[in-house]
C-alpha positions in Angstrom: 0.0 0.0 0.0 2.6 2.1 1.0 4.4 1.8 -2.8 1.2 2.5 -4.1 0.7 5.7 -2.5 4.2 6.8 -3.2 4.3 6.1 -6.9 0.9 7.9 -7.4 2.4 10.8 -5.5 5.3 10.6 -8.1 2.7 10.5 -10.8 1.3 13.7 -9.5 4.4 15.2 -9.0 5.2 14.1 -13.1 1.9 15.4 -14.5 3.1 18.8 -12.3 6.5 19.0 -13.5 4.9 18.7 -17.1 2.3 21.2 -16.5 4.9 23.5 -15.7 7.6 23.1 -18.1 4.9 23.1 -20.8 3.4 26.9 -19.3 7.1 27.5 -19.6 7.9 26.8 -23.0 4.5 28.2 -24.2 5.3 32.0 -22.7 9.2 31.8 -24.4 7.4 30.7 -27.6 4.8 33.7 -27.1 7.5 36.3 -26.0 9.6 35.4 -29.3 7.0 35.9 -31.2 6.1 39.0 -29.9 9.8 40.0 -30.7 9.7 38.8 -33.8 6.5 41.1 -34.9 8.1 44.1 -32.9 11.1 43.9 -35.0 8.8 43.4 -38.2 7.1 46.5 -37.2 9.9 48.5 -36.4 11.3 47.3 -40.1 8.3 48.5 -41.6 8.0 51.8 -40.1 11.4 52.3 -40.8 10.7 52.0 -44.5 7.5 54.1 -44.5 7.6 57.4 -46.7 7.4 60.3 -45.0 5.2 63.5 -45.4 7.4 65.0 -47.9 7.7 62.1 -50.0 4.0 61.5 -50.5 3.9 65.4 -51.2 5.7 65.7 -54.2 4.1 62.5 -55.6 1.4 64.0 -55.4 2.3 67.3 -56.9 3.9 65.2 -59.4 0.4 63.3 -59.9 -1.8 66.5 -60.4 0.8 68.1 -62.8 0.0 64.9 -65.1 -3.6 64.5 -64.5 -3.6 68.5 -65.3 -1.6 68.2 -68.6 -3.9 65.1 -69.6 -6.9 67.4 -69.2 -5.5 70.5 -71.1 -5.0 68.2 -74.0 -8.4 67.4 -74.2 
């Protein structure tokens, strides 16, 4: 009786010991890939035009659409 009672305290103690190392490794693999889309964002913002940019395309778009019309 005794040897049952201590192997299904060991079985508890397993099943524990798995609970926990499996929590464990499912934050890490949540933190990385929260690192993983910070650095994609900080990529992309880093390649994002800026105000000025988008400005003179514009400019550059109403100077065409305005020598399309006058050649109509």
């Amino acid at each position: 009786m005794h040897s049952d009672i201590a192997q299904k305290s060991s079985m508890r103690d397993l099943d524990a010991l798995n609970d926990f190392v499996k929590n464990q490794l499912d934050g890490v693999s949540k933190e990385l890939l929260l690192r993983v889309q910070i650095k994609d964002l900080c990529t992309l913002l880093d390649q994002k035009a800026n105000l000025n940019d988008v400005n003179s395309t514009l400019e550059v778009v109403q100077r065409e659409v305005e020598v399309c019309i006058k050649d109509q």
